[in-house]
C-alpha positions as CSV (number, residue, x, y, z in Angstrom):
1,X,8.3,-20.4,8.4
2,X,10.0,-18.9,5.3
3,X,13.1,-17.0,5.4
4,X,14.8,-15.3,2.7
5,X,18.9,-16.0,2.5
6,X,21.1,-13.1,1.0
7,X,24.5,-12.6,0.3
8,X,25.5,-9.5,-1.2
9,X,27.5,-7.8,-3.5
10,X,26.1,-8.5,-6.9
11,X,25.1,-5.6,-9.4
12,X,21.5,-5.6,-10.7
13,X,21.4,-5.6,-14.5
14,X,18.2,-6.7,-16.2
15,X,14.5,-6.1,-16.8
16,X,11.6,-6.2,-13.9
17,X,8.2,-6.4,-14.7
18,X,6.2,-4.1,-11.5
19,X,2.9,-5.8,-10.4
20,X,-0.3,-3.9,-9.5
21,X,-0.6,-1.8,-6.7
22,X,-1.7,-3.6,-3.4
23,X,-3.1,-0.5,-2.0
24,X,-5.4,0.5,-5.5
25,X,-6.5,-3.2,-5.4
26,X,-7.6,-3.8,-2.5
27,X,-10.4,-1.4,-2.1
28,X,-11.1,-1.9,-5.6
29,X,-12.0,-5.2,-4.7
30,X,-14.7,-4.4,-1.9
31,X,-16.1,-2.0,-4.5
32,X,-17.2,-5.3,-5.9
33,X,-19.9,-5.3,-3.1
34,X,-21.4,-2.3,-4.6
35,X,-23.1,-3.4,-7.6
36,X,-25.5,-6.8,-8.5
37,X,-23.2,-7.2,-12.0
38,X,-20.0,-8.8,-12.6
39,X,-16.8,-6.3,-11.9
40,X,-14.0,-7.3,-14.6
41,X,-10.4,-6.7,-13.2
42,X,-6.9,-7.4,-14.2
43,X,-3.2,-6.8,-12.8
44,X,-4.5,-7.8,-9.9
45,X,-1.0,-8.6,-7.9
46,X,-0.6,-12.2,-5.9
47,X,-0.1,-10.7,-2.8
48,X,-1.4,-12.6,1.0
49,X,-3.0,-9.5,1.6
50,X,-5.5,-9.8,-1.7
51,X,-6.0,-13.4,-0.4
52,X,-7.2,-12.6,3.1
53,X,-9.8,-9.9,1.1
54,X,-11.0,-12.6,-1.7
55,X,-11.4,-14.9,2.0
56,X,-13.1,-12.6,3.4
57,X,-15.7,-11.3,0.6
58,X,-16.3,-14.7,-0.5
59,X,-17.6,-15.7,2.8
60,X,-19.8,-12.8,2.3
61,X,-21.7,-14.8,-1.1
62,X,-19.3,-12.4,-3.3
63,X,-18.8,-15.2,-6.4
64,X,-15.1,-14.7,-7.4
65,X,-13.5,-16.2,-10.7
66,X,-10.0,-16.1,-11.0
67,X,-7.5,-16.5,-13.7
68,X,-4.2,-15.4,-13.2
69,X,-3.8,-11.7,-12.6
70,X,-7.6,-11.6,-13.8
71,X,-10.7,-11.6,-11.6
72,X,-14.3,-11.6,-12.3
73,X,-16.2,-10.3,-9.0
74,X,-20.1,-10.9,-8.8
75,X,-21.8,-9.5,-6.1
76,X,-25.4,-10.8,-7.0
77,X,-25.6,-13.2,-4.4
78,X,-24.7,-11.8,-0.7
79,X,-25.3,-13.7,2.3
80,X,-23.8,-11.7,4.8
81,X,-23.0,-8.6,6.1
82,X,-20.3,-9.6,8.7
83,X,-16.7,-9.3,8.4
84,X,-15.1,-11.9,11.3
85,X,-12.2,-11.0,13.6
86,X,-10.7,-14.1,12.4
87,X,-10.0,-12.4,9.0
88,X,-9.8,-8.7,10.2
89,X,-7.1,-9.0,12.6
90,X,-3.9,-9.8,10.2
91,X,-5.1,-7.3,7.5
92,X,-6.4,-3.6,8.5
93,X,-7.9,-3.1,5.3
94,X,-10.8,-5.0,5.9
95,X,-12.1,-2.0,7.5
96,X,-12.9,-1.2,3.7
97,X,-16.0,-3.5,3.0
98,X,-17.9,-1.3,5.7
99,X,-18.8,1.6,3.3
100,X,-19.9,-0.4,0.7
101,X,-22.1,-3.0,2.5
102,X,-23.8,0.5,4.3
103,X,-24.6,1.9,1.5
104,X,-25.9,-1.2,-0.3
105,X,-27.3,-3.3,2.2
106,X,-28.1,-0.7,4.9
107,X,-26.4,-2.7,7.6
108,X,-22.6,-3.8,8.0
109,X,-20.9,-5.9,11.2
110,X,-16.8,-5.2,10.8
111,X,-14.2,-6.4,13.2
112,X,-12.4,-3.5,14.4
113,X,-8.8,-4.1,12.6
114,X,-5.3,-5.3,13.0
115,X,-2.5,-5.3,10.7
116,X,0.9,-4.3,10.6
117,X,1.8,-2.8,13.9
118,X,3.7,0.5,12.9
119,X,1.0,2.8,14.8
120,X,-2.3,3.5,16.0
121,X,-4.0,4.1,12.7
122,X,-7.5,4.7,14.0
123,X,-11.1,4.1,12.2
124,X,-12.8,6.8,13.7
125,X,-13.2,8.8,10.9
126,X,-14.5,6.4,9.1
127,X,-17.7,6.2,12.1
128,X,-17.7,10.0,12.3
129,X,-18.3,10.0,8.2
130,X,-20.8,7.3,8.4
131,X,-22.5,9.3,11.3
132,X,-22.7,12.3,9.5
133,X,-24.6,10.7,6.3
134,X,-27.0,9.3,8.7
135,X,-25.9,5.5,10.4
136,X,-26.4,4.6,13.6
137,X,-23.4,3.2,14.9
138,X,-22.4,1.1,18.1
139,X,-19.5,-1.0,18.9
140,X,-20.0,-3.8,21.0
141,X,-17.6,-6.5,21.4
142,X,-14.8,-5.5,19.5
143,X,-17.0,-4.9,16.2
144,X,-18.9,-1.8,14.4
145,X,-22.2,-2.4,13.6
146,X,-23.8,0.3,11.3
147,X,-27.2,0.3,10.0
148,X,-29.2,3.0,7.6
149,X,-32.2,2.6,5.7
150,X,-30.2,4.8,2.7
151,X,-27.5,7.0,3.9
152,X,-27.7,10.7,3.2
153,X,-25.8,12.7,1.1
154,X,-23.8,15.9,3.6
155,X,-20.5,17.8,3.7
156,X,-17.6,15.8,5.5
157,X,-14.7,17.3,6.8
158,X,-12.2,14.8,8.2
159,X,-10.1,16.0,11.0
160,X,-6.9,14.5,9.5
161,X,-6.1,13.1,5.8
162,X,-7.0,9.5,5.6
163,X,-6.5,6.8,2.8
164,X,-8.9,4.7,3.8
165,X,-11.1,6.9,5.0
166,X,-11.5,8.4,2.2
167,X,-12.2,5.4,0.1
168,X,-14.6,3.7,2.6
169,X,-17.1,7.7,2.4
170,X,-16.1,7.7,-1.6
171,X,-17.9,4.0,-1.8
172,X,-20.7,4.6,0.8
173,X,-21.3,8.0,-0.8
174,X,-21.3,6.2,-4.6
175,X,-25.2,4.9,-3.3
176,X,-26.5,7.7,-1.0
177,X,-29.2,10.1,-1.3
178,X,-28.3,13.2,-2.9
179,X,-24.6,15.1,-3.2
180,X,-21.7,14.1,-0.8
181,X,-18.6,16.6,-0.4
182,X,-15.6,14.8,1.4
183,X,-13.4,17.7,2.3
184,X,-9.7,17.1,3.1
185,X,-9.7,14.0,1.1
186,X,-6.6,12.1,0.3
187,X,-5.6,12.3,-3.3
188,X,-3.1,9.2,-3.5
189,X,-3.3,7.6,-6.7
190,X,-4.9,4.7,-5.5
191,X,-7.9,6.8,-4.3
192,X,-7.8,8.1,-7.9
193,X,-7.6,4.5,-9.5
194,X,-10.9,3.6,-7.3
195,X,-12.8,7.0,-8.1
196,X,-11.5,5.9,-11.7
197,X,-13.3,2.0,-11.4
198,X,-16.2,3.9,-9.5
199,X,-17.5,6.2,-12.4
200,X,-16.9,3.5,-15.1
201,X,-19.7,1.7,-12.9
202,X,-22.2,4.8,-13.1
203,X,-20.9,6.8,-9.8
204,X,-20.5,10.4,-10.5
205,X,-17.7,12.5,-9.0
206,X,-16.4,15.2,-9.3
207,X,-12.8,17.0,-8.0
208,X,-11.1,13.2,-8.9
209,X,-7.3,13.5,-8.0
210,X,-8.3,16.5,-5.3
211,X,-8.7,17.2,-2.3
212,X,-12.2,17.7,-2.3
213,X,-14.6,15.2,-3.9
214,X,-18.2,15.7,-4.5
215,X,-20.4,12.6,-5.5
216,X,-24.2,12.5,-6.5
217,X,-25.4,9.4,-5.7
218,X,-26.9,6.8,-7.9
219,X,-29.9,4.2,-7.7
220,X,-27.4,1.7,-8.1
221,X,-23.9,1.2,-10.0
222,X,-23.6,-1.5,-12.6
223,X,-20.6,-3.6,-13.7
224,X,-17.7,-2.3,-15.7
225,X,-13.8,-3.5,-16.4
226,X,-10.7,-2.0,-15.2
227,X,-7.1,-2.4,-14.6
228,X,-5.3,-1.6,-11.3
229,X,-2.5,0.8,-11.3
230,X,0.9,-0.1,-11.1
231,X,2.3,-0.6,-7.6
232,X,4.2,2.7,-7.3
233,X,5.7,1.7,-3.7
234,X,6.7,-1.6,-5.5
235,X,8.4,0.6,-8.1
236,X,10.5,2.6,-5.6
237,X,11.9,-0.2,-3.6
238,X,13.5,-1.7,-6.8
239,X,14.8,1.6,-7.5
240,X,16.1,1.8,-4.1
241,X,18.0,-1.7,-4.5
242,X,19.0,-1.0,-7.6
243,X,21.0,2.3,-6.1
244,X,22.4,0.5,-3.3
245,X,23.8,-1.9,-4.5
246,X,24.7,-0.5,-8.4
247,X,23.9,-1.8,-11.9
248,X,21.4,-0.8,-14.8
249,X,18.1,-1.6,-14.4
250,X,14.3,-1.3,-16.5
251,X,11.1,-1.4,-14.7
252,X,8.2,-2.5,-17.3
253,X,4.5,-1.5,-16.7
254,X,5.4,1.5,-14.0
255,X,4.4,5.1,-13.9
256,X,7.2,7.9,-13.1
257,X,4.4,10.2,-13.0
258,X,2.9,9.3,-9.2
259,X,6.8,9.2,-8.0
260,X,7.7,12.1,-8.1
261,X,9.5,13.2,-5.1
262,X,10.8,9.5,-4.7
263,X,12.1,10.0,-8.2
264,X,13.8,13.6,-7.2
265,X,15.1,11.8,-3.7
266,X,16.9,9.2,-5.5
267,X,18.6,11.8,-8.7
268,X,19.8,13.5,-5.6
269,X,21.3,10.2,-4.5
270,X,23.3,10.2,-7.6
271,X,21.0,7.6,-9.6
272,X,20.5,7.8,-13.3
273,X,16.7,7.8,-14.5
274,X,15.2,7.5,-18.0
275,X,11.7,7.8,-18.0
276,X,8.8,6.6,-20.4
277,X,5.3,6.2,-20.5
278,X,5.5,2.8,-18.6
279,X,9.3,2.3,-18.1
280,X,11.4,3.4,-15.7
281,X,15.3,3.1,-16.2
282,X,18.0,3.2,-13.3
283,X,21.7,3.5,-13.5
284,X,24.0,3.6,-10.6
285,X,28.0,3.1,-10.9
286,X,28.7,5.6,-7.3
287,X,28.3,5.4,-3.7
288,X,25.1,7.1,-2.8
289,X,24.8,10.1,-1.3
290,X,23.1,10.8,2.0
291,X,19.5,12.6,1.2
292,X,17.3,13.7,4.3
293,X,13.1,13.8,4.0
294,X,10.3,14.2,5.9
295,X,7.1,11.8,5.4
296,X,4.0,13.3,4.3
297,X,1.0,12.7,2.5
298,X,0.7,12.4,-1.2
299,X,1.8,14.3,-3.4
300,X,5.1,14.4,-0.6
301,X,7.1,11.8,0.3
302,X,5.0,8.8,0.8
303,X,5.7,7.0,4.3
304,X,5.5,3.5,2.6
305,X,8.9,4.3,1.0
306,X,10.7,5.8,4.3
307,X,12.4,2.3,5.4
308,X,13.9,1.9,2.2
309,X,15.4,4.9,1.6
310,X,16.6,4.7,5.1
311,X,18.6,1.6,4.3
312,X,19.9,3.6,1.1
313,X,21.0,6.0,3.5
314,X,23.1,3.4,5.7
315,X,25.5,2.9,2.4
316,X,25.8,6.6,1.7
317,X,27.9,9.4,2.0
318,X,27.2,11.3,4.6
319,X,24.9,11.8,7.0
320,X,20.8,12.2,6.7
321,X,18.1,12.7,9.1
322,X,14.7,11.1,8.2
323,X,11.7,12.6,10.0
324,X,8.1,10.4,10.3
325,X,5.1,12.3,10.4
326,X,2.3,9.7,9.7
327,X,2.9,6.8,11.5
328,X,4.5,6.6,15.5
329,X,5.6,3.1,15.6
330,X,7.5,3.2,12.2
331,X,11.3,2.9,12.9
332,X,11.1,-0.8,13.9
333,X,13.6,-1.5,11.1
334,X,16.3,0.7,12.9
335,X,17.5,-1.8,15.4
336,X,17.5,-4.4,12.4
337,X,19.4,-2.1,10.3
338,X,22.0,-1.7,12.7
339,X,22.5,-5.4,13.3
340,X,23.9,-5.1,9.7
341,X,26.4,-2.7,10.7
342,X,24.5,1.1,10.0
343,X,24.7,3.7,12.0
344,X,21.4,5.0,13.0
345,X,20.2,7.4,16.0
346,X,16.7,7.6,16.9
347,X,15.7,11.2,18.2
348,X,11.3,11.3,18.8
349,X,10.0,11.5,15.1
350,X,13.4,11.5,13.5
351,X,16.4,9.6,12.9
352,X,19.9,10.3,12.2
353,X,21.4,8.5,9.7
354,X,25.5,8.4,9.4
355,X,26.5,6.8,6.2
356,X,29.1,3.6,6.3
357,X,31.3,2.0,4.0
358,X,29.9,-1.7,4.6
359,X,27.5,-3.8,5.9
360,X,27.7,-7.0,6.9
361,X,25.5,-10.2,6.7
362,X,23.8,-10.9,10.0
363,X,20.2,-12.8,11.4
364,X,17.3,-10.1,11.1
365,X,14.1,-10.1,11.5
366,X,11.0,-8.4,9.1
367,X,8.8,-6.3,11.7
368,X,6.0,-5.0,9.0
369,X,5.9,-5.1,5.7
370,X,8.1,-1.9,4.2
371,X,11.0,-3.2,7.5
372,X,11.0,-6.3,5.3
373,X,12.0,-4.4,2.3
374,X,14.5,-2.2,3.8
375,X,16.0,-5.4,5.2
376,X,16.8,-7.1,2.0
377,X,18.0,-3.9,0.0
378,X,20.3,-3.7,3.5
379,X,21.2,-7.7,2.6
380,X,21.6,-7.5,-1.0
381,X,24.1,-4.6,-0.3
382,X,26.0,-6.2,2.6
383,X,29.0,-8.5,2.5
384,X,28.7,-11.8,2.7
385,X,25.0,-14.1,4.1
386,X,22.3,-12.3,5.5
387,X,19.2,-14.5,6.8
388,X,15.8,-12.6,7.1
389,X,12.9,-14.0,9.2
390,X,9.4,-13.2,9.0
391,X,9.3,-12.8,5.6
392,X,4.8,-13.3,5.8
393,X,5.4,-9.5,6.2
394,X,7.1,-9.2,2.9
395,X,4.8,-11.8,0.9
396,X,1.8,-9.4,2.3
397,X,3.2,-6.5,-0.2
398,X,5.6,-7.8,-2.4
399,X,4.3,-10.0,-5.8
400,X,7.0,-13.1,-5.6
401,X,10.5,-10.0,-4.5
402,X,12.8,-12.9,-4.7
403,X,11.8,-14.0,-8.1
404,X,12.3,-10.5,-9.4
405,X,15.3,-10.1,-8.1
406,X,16.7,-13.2,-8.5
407,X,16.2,-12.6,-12.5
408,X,18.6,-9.6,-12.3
409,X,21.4,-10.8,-10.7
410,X,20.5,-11.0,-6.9
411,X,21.8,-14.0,-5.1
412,X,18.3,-14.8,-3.0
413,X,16.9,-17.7,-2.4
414,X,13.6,-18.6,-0.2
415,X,14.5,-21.3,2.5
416,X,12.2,-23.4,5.2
C-alpha cells in the first residue's frame, strides 16, 4: 500500500496547475447515460474515484474513449441497468446513475452506497423525489430498484439541501413529462456546471445557480461538448499549504469567484491573494492567525475544506473553534493531527483549536479523503519526517498532490 513520506519545512514558491473538479465530473459523467449521442468532455481529472464511475458505466454498454484529460462518452449501446455492490461500496456517488437510467430506461437496480465514512449521508431523498414524479420503488437486498414507464413532471421539496440529490432529480427530471420544480436545491457550483452540460444537450432549466430549479422536460437530449470546472476544493487545499508553511505561490486554471468565503478565511489568516480570471496568487511570509468557521452549504463555508483549515489552525496564533454542521463523523483527522503535536479539543459539533509553535513528524494515518489532506499540509509544516498511510483516500480526490507539490519545493515522495 502507498504511503506518502514528508519532512517539513520548506517554502512553496512556484506555479500549480488545479485539475478539474471531482465533484462536477462525476455526475457529469452519468449524464452520459442520458442521451443515444456521443458526450465530448475534457479536464476531466485522473482521480480513483472517476475510475470506479468509468468501471462502473462501462459495464453498463456506456462506450468510453479516453485521451488524456479528454473523454468521449457514447451511450448508444446499454446493456444494463444495474449498478453492482461490488463497485458502489468504495464510491457513494454511484448513487448518481439512478436518475438518469429512470428517466431513460424506465427502470434502474443501484446498490445502496458506501464511501468515505465521515457520516450517514442518506439517499432517501433521492427515493422520496423519484416517488414523487411517479417510480415505484422497493429495496430488497441491499439495492433500489425503481421502475416508471416516463416519470412525471411535480413540485419537490427536499427536507434538507442535498448535492446529490439534487443532481440525481435535475437528470431524472431533464427526460420527464412536463415541468419539474426542485425546491431547496443545492446551488454548488458543481450543480451549476452539470445544469450547464445539461442545457447544451437540449434540457431546459430555468433558476441555474438557485435554489429553485424548474425543468421542462424533453423527448430526448442529444450530444454536446463541455469542460468541467476547476476543482475549487483542490484550489483551497493548495492555498491552505501554501499558508502553513510560507512562500509565493500561482494556481493556473482556478476560479476565485466560487471561493469566496475560503478566500475571506484565509486574508484573515494573514495570506496575500492576487486574483485573475483563472489565477490565483498566494503570499505568506507570517505565522497564521487563528480564524474560527462554521460549515455550511454553498455559498458558506464548504465542509470539504474544514480539515484543512483546521490543520492551518494547529500552526496559528491563537486559538479557533471550528463547528461541523453537515457531516457527524467528520473530525476523524483530530486524533491524527494531534499525533503531530496540535492541540485540539473536541466538544459535540465543534472543536477547539489552540495554536502551537511546532509540529513534529510522526506515523499517521488518512481516514477519508479531506483527513488526508489536512495530514500532509500538517506534515509539510512539521519538523522533521512525517509518514502518512492510507493515502487510496488521498488518490480518490487529489489529481497526482505529490507531483504538484513536489514541483514547488515540497520534499514528498510516494513510497511502497
Amino acid at each position: 500500500m502507498d504511503k506518502l513520506l514528508i519532512t517539513g519545512g520548506n517554502r512553496l514558491s512556484g506555479d500549480i496547475t488545479i485539475s478539474g473538479a471531482k465533484n462536477a465530473a462525476l455526475p457529469i459523467l452519468c449524464a452520459g447515460l442520458l442521451t443515444s449521442d456521443t458526450v465530448q468532455l475534457s479536464n476531466v481529472p485522473h482521480l480513483q474515484d472517476i475510475n470506479t464511475m468509468l468501471k462502473l458505466l462501462k459495464q453498463m454498454g456506456l462506450r468510453v474513449e479516453q485521451d488524456d484529460d479528454r473523454l468521449a462518452l457514447n451511450g448508444a449501446d446499454i446493456s444494463s441497468c444495474e449498478a453492482p455492490y461490488e463497485l458502489v461500496k468504495t464510491m457513494r456517488a454511484s448513487i448518481l446513475v439512478l436518475g438518469p437510467l429512470v428517466a431513460r430506461f424506465g427502470e434502474a437496480r443501484v446498490s445502496l452506497p458506501g464511501g468515505c465514512a465521515i457520516g450517514s449521508r442518506p439517499v432517501d431523498q433521492h427515493i422520496k423525489g423519484l416517488q414523487a414524479m411517479g417510480a415505484e420503488i422497493t429495496i430488497e437486498a441491499g439495492y433500489i430498484h425503481a421502475k416508471a414507464k416516463r416519470l412525471k413532471g411535480t413540485r419537490i421539496v427536499t427536507d434538507m439541501i442535498t448535492v446529490t440529490g439534487t443532481e440525481n432529480l435535475l437528470m431524472a427530471a431533464t427526460l420527464a413529462d412536463g415541468e419539474t420544480v426542485l425546491e431547496n436545491a443545492a446551488r454548488e457550483p458543481e450543480v451549476t456546471d452539470l445544469a450547464n452540460l445539461l442545457v447544451a444537450m437540449g434540457a431546459k432549466i430555468d433558476g441555474i445557480g438557485t435554489d429553485r430549479l424548474v425543468i421542462q422536460g424533453v423527448d430526448k437530449l442529444h450530444g454536446a461538448s463541455h469542460e468541467v470546472i476547476a476543482d475549487r476544493i483542490e484550489t483551497g487545499t493548495f492555498l491552505c499549504a501554501v499558508a502553513a508553511v510560507g512562500g509565493d505561490v500561482t494556481l493556473r486554471k482556478t476560479r476565485s469567484d466560487i471561493l469566496d468565503v475560503a478566500l475571506d478565511k484565509l486574508r484573515e489568516v494573514g495570506a496575500i491573494l492576487t486574483t485573475g480570471s483563472d489565477w490565483i496568487r498566494v503570499q505568506m511570509a507570517a505565522r497564521p492567525k487563528a480564524v474560527s468557521f462554521r460549515t455550511t452549504e454553498y455559498p458558506g463555508f464548504p465542509t470539504d475544506m474544514q480539515a484543512q483549515f483546521m490543520a492551518l489552525n494547529c500552526l496559528a496564533e491563537g486559538s479557533a473553534r471550528v463547528t461541523e454542521t453537515i457531516f457527524e463523523n467528520r473530525f476523524m483527522h483530530v486524533q491524527e493531527l494531534n499525533r503531530l503535536g496540535a492541540s485540539i479539543d473536541i466538544d459535540g459539533h465543534t472543536a477547539i483549536v489552540q495554536g502551537v509553535e511546532k509540529l513534529v513528524g510522526a506515523p499517521v494515518m488518512a481516514t477519508d479523503l479531506r483527513a488526508s489532506a489536512s495530514l500532509v499540509i500538517a506534515a509539510l509544516a512539521a519538523q522533521g519526517e512525517t509518514l502518512v498511510d492510507r493515502i487510496y483516500h488521498l488518490d480518490r480526490g487529489y489529481d497526482r498532490m505529490e507531483v504538484k507539490l513536489s514541483a514547488v519545493g515540497a520534499n514528498i515522495q510516494r513510497v511502497k
